[in-house]
mmCIF entry with sequence, helices, sheets and N, C-alpha, C, O atoms, coordinates in Angstrom:
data_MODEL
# 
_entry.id   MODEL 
# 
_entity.id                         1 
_entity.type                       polymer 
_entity.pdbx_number_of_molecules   1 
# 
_entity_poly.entity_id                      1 
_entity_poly.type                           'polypeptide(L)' 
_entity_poly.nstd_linkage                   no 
_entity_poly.nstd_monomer                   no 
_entity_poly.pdbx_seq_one_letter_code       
;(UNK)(UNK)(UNK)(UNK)(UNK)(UNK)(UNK)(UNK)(UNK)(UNK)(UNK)(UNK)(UNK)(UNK)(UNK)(UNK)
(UNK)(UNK)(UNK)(UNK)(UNK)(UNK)(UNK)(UNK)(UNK)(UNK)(UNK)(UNK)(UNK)(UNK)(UNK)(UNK)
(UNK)(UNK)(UNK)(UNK)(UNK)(UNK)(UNK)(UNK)(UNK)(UNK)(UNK)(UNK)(UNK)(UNK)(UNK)(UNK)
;
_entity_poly.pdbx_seq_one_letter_code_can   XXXXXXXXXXXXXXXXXXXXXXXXXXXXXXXXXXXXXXXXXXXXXXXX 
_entity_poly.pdbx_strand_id                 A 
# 
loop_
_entity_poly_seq.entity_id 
_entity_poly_seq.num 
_entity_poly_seq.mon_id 
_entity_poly_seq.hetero 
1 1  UNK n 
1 2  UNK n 
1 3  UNK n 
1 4  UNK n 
1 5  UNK n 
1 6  UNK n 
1 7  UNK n 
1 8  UNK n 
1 9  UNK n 
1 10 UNK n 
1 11 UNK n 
1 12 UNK n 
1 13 UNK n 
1 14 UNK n 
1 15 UNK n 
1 16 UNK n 
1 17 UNK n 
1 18 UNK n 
1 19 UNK n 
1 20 UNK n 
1 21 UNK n 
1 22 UNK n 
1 23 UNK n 
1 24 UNK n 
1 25 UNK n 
1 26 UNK n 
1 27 UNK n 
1 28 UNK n 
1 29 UNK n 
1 30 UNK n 
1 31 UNK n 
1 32 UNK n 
1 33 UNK n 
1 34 UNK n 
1 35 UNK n 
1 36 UNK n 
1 37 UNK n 
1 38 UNK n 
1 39 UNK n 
1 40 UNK n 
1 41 UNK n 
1 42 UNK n 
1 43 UNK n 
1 44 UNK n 
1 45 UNK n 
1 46 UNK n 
1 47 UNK n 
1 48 UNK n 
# 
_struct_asym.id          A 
_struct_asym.entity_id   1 
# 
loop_
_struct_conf.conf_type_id 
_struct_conf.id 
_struct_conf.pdbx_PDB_helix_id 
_struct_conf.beg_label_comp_id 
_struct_conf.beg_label_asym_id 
_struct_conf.beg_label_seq_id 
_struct_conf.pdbx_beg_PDB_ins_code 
_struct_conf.end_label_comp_id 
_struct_conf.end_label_asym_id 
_struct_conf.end_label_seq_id 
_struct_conf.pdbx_end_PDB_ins_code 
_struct_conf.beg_auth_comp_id 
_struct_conf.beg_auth_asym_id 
_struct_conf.beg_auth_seq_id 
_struct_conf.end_auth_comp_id 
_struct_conf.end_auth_asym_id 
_struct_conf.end_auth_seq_id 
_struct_conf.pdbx_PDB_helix_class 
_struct_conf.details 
_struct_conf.pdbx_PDB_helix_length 
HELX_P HELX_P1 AA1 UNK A 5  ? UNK A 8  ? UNK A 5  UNK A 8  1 ? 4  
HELX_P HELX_P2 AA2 UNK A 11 ? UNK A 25 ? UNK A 11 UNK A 25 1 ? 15 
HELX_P HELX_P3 AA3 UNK A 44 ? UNK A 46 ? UNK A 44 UNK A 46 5 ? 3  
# 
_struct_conf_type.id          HELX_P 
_struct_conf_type.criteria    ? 
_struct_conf_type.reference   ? 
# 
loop_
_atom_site.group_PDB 
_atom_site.id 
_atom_site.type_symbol 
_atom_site.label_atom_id 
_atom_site.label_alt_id 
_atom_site.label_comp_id 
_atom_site.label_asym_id 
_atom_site.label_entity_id 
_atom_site.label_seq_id 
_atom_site.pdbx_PDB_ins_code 
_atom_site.Cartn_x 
_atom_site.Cartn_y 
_atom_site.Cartn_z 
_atom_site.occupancy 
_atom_site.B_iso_or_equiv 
_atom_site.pdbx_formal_charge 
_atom_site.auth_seq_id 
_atom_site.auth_comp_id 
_atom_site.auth_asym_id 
_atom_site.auth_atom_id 
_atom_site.pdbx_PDB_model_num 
ATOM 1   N N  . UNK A 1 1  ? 103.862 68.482  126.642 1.00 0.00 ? 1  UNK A N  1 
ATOM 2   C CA . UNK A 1 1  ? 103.433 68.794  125.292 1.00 0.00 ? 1  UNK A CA 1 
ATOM 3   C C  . UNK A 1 1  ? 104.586 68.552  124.330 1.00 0.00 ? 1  UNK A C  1 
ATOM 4   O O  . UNK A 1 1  ? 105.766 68.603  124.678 1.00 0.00 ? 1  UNK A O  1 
ATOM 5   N N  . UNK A 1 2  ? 104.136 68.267  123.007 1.00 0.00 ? 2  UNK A N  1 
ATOM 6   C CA . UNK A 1 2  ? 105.037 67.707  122.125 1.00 0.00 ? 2  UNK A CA 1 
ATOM 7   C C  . UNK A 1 2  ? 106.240 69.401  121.831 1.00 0.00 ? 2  UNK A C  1 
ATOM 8   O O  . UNK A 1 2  ? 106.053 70.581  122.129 1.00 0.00 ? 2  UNK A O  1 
ATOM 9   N N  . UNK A 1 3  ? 107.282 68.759  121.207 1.00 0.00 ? 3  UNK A N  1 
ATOM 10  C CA . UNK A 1 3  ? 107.922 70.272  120.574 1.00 0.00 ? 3  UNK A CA 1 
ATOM 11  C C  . UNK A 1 3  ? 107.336 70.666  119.314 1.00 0.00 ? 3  UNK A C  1 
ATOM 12  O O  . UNK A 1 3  ? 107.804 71.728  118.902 1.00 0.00 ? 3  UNK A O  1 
ATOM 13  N N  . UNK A 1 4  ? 106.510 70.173  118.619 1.00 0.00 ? 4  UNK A N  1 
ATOM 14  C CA . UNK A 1 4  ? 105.829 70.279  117.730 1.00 0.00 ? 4  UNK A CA 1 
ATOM 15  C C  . UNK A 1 4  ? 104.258 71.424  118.130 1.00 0.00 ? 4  UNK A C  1 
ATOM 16  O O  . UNK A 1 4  ? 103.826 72.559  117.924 1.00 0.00 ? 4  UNK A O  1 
ATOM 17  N N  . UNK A 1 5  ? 103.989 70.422  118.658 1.00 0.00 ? 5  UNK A N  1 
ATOM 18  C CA . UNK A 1 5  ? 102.879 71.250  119.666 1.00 0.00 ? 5  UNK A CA 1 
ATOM 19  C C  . UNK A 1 5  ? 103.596 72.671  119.988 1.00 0.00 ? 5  UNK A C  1 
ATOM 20  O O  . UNK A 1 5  ? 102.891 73.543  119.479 1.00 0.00 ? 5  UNK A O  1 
ATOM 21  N N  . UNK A 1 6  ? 104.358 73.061  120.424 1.00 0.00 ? 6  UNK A N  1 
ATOM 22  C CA . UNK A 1 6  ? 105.064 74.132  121.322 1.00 0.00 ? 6  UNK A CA 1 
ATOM 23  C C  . UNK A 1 6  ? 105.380 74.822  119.979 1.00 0.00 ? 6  UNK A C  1 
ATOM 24  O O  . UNK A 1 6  ? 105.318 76.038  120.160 1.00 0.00 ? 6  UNK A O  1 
ATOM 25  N N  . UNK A 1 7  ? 105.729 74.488  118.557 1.00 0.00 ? 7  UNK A N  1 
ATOM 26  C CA . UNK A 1 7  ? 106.578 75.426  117.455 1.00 0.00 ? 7  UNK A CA 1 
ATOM 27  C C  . UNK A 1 7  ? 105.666 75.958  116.746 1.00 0.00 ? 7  UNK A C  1 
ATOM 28  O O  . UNK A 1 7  ? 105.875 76.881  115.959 1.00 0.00 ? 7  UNK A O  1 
ATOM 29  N N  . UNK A 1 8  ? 103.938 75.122  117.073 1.00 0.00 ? 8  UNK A N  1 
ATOM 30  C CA . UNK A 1 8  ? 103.340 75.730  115.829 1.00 0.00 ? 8  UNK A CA 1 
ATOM 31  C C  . UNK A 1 8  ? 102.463 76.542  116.955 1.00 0.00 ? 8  UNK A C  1 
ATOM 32  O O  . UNK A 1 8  ? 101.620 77.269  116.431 1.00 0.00 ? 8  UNK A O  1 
ATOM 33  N N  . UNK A 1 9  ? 102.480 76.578  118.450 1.00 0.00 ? 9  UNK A N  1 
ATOM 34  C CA . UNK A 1 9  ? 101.315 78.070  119.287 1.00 0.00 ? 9  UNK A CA 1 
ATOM 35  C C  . UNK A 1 9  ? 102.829 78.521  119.196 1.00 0.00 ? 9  UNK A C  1 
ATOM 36  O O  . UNK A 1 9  ? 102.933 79.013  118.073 1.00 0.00 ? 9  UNK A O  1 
ATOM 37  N N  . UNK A 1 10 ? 103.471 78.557  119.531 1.00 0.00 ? 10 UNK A N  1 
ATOM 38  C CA . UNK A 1 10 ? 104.693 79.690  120.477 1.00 0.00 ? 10 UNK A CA 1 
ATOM 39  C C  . UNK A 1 10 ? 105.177 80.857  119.576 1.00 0.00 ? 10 UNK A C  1 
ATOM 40  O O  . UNK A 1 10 ? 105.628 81.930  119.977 1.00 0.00 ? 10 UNK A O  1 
ATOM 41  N N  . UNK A 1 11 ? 104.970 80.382  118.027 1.00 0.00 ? 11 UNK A N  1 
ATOM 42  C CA . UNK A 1 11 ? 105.721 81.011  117.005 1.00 0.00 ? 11 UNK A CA 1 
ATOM 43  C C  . UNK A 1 11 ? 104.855 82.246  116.415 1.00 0.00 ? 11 UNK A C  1 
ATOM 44  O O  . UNK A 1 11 ? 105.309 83.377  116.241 1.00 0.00 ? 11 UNK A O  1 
ATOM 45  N N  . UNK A 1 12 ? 103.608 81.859  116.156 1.00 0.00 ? 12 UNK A N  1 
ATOM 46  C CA . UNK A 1 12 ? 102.537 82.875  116.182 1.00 0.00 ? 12 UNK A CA 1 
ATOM 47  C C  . UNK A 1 12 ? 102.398 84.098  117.332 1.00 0.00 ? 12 UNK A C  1 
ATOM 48  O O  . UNK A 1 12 ? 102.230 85.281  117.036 1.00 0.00 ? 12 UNK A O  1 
ATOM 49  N N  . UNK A 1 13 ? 102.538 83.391  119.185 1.00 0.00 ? 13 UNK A N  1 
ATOM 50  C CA . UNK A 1 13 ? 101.996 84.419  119.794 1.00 0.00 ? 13 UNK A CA 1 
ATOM 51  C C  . UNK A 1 13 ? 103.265 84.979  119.654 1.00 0.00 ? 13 UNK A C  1 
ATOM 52  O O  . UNK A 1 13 ? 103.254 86.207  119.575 1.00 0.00 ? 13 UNK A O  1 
ATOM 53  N N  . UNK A 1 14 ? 104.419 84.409  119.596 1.00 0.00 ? 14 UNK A N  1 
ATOM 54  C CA . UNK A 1 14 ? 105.626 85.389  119.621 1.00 0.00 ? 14 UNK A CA 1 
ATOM 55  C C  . UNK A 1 14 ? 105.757 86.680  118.624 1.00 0.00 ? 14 UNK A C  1 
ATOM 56  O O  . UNK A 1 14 ? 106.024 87.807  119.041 1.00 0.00 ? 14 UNK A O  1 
ATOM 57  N N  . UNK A 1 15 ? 105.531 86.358  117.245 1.00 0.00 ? 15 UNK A N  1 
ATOM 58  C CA . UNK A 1 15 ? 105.522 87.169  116.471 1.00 0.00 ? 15 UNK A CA 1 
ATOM 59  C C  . UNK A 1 15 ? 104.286 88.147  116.960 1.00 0.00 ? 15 UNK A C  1 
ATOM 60  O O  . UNK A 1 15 ? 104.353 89.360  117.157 1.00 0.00 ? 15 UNK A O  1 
ATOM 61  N N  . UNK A 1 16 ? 103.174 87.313  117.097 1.00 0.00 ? 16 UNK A N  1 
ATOM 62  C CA . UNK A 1 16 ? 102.005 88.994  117.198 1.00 0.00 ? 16 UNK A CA 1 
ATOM 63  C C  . UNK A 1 16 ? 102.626 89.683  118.470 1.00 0.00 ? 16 UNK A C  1 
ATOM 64  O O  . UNK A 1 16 ? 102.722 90.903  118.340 1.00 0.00 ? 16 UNK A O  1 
ATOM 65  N N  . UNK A 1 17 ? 103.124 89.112  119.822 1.00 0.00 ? 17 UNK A N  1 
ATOM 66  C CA . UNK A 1 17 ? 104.107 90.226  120.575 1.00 0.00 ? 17 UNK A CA 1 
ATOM 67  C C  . UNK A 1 17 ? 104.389 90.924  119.977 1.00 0.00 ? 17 UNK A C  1 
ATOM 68  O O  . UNK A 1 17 ? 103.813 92.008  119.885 1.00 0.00 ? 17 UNK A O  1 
ATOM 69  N N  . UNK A 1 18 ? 105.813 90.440  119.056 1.00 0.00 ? 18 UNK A N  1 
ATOM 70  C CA . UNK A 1 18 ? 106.712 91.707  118.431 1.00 0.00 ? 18 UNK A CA 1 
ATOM 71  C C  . UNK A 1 18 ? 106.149 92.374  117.636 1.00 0.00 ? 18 UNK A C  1 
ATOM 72  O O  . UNK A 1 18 ? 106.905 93.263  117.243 1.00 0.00 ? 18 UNK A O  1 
ATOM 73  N N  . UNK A 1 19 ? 104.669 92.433  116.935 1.00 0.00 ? 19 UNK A N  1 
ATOM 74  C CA . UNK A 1 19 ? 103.776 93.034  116.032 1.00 0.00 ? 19 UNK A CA 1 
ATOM 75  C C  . UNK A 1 19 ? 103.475 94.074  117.065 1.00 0.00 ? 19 UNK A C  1 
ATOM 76  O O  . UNK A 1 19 ? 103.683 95.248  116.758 1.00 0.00 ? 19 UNK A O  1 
ATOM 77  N N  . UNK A 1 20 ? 102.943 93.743  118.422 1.00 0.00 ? 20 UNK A N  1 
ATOM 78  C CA . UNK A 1 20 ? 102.521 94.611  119.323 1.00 0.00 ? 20 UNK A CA 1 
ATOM 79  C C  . UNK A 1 20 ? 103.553 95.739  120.229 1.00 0.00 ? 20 UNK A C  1 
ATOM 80  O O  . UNK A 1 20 ? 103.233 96.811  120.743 1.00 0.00 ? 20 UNK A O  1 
ATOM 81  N N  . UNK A 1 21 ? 105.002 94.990  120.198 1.00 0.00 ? 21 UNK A N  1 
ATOM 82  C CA . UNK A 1 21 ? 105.845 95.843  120.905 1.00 0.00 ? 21 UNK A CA 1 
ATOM 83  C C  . UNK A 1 21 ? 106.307 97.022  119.723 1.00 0.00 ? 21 UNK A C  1 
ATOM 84  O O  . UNK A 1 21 ? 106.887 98.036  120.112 1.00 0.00 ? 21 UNK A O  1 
ATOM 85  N N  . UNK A 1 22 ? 106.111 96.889  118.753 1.00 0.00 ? 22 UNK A N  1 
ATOM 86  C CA . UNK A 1 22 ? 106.537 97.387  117.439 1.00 0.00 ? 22 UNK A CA 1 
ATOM 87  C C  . UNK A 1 22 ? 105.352 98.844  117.398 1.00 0.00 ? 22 UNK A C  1 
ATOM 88  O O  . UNK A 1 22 ? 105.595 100.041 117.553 1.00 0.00 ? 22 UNK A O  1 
ATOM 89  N N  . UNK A 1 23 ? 104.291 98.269  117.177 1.00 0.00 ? 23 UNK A N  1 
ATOM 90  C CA . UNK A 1 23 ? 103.206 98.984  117.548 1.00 0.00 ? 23 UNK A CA 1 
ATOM 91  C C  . UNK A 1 23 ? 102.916 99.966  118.526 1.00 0.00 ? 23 UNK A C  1 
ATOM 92  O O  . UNK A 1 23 ? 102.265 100.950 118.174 1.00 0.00 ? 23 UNK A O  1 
ATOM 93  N N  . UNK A 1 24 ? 103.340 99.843  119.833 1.00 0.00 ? 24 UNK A N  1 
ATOM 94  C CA . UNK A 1 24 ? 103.234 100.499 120.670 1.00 0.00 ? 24 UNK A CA 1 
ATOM 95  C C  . UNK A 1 24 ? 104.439 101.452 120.532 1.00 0.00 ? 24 UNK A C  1 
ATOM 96  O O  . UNK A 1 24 ? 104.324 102.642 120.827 1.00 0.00 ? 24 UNK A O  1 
ATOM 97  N N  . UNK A 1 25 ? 105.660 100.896 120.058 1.00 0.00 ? 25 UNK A N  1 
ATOM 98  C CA . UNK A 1 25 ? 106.893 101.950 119.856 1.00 0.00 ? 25 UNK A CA 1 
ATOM 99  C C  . UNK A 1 25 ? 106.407 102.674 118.728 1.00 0.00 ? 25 UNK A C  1 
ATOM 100 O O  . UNK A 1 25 ? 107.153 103.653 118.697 1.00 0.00 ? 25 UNK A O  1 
ATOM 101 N N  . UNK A 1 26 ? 105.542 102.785 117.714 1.00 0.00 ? 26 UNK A N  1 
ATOM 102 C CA . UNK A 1 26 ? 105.152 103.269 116.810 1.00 0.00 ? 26 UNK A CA 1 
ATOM 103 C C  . UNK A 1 26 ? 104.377 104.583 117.218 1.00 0.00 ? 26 UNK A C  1 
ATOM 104 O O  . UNK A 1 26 ? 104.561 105.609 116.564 1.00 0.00 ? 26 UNK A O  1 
ATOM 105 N N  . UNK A 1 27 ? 103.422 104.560 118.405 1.00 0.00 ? 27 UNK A N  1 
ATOM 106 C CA . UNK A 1 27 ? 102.214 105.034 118.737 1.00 0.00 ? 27 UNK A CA 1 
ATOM 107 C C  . UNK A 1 27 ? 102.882 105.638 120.020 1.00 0.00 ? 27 UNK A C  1 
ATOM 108 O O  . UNK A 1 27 ? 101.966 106.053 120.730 1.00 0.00 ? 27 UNK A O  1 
ATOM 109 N N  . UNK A 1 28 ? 103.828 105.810 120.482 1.00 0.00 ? 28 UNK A N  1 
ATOM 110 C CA . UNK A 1 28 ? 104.508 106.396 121.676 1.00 0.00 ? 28 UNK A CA 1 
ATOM 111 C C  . UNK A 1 28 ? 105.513 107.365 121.411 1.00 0.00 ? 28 UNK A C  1 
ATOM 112 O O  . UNK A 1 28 ? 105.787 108.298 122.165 1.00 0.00 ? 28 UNK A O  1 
ATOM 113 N N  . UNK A 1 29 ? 106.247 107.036 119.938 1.00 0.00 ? 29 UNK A N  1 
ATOM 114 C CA . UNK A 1 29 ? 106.936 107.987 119.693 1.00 0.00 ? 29 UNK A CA 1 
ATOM 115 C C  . UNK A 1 29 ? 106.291 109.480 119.544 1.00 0.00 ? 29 UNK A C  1 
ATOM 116 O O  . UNK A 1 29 ? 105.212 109.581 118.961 1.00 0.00 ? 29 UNK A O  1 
ATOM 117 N N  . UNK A 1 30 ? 107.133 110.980 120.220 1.00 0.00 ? 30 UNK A N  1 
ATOM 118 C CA . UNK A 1 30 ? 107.308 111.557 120.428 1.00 0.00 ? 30 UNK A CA 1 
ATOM 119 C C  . UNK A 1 30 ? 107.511 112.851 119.517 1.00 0.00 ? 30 UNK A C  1 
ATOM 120 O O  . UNK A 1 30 ? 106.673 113.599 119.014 1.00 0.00 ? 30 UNK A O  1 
ATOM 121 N N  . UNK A 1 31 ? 108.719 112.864 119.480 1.00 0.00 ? 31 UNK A N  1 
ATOM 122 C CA . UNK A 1 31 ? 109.562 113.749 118.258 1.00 0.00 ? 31 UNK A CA 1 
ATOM 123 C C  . UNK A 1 31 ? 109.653 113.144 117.367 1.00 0.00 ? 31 UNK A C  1 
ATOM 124 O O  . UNK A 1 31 ? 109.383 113.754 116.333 1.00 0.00 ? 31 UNK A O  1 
ATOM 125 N N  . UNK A 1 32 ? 110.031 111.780 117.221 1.00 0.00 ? 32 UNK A N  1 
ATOM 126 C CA . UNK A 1 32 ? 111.051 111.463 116.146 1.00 0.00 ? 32 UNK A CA 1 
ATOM 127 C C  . UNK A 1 32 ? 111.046 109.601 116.458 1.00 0.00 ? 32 UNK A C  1 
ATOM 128 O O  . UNK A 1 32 ? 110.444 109.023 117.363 1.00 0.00 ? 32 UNK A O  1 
ATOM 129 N N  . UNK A 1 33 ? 111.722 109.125 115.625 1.00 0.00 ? 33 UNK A N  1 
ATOM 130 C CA . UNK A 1 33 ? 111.254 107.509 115.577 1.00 0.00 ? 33 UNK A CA 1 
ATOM 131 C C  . UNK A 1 33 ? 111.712 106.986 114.429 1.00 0.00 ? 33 UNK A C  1 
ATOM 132 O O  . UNK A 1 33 ? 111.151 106.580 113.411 1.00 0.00 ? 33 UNK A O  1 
ATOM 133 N N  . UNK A 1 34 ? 112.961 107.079 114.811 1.00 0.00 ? 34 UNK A N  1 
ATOM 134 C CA . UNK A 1 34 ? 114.010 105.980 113.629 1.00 0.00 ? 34 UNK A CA 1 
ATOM 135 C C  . UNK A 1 34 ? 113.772 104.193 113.708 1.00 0.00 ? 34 UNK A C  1 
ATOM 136 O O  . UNK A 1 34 ? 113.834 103.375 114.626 1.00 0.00 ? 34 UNK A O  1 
ATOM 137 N N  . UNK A 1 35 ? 113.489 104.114 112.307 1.00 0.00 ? 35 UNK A N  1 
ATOM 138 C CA . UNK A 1 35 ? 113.103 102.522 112.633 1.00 0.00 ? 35 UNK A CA 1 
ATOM 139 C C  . UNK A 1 35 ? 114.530 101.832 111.541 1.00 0.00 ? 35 UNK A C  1 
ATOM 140 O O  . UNK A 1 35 ? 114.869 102.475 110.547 1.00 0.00 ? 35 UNK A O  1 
ATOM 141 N N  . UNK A 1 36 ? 114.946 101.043 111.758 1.00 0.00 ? 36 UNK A N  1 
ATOM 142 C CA . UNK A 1 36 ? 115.972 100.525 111.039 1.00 0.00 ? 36 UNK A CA 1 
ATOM 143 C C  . UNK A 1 36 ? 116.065 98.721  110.929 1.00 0.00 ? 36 UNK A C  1 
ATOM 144 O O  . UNK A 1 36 ? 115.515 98.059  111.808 1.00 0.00 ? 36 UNK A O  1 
ATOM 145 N N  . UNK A 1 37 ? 116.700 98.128  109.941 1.00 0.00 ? 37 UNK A N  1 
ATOM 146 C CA . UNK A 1 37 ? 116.411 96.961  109.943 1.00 0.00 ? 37 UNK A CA 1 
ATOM 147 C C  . UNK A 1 37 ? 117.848 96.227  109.689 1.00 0.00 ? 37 UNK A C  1 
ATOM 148 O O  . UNK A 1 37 ? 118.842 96.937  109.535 1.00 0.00 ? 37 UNK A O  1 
ATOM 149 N N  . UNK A 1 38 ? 117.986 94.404  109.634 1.00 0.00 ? 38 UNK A N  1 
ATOM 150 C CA . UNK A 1 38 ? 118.797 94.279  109.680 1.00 0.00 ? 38 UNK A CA 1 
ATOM 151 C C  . UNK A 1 38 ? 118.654 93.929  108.062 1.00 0.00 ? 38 UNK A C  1 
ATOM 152 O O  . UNK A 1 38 ? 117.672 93.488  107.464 1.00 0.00 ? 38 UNK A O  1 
ATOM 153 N N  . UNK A 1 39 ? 119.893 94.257  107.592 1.00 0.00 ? 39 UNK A N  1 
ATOM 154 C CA . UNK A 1 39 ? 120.051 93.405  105.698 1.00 0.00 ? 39 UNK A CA 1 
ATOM 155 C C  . UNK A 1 39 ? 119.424 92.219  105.398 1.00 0.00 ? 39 UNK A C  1 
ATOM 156 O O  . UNK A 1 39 ? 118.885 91.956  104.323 1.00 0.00 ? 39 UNK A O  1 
ATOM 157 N N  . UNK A 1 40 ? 119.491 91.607  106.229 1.00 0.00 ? 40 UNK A N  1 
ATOM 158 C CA . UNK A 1 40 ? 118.837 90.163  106.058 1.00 0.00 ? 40 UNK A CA 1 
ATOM 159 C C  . UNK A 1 40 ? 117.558 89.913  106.304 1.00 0.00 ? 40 UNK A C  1 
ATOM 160 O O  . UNK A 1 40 ? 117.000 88.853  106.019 1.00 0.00 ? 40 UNK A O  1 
ATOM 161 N N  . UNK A 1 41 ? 116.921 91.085  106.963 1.00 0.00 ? 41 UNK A N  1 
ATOM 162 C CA . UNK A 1 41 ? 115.625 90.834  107.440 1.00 0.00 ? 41 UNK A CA 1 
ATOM 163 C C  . UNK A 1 41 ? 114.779 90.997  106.337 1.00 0.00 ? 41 UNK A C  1 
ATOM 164 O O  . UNK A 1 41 ? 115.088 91.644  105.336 1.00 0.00 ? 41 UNK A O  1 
ATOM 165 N N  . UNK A 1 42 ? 113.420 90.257  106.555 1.00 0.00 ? 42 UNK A N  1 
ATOM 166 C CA . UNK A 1 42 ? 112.557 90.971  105.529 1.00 0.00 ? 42 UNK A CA 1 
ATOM 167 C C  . UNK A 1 42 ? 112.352 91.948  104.578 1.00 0.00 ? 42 UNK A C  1 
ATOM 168 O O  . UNK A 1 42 ? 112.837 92.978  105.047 1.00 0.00 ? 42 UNK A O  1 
ATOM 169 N N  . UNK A 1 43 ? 111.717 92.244  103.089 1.00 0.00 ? 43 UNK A N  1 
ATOM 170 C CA . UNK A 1 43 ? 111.573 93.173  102.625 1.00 0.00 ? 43 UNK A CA 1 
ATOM 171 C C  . UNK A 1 43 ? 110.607 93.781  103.412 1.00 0.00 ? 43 UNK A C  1 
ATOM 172 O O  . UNK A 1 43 ? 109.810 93.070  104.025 1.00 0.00 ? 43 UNK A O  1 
ATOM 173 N N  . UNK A 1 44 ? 110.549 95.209  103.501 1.00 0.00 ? 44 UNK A N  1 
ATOM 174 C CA . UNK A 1 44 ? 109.658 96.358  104.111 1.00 0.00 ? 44 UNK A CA 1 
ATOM 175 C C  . UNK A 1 44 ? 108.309 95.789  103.289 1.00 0.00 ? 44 UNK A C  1 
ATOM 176 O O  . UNK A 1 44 ? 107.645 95.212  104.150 1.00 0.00 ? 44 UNK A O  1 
ATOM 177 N N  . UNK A 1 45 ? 107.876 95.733  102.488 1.00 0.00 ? 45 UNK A N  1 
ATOM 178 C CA . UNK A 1 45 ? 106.655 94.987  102.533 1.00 0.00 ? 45 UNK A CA 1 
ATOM 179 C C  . UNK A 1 45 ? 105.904 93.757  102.683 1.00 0.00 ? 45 UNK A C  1 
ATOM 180 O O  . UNK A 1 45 ? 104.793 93.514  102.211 1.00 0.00 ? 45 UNK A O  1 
ATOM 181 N N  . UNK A 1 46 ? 106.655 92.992  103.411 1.00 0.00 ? 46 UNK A N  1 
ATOM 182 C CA . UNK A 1 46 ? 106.454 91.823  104.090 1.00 0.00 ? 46 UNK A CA 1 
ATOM 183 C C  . UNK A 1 46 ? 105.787 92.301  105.015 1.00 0.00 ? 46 UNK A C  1 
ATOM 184 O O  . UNK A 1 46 ? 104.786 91.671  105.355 1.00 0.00 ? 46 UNK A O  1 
ATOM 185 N N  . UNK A 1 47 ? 106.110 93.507  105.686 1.00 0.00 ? 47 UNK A N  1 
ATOM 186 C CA . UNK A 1 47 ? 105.733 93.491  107.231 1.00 0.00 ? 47 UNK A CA 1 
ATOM 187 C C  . UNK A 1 47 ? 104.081 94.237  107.142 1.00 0.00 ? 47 UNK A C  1 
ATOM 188 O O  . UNK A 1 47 ? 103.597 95.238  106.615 1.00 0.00 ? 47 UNK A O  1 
ATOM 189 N N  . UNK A 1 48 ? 103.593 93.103  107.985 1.00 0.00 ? 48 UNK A N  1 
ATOM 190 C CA . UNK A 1 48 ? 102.067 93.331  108.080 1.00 0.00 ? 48 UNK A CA 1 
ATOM 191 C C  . UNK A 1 48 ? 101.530 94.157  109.583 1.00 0.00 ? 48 UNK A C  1 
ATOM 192 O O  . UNK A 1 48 ? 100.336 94.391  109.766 1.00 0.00 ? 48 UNK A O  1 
# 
């Protein structure tokens, strides 16, 4: 398969993963559930 082929599936399921590992750390926390980001990352309302 092309790398083209591979950048435009791989990049989507990757992100909905980390939508889902995010999610589940969301829904598992306990007591408490510090979420923190890096400076460079996205504004907090980017994230869908």
């Amino acid at each position: 398969k092309s790398a083209v082929y591979n950048g435009i599936w791989t990049k989507p399921r990757q992100e909905a993963e980390a939508r889902r590992l995010f999610y589940v750390a969301l829904t598992r926390a306990k007591k408490q559930l510090t979420v923190i980001r890096h400076r460079r990352a996205p504004d907090w309302t980017q994230i869908t």
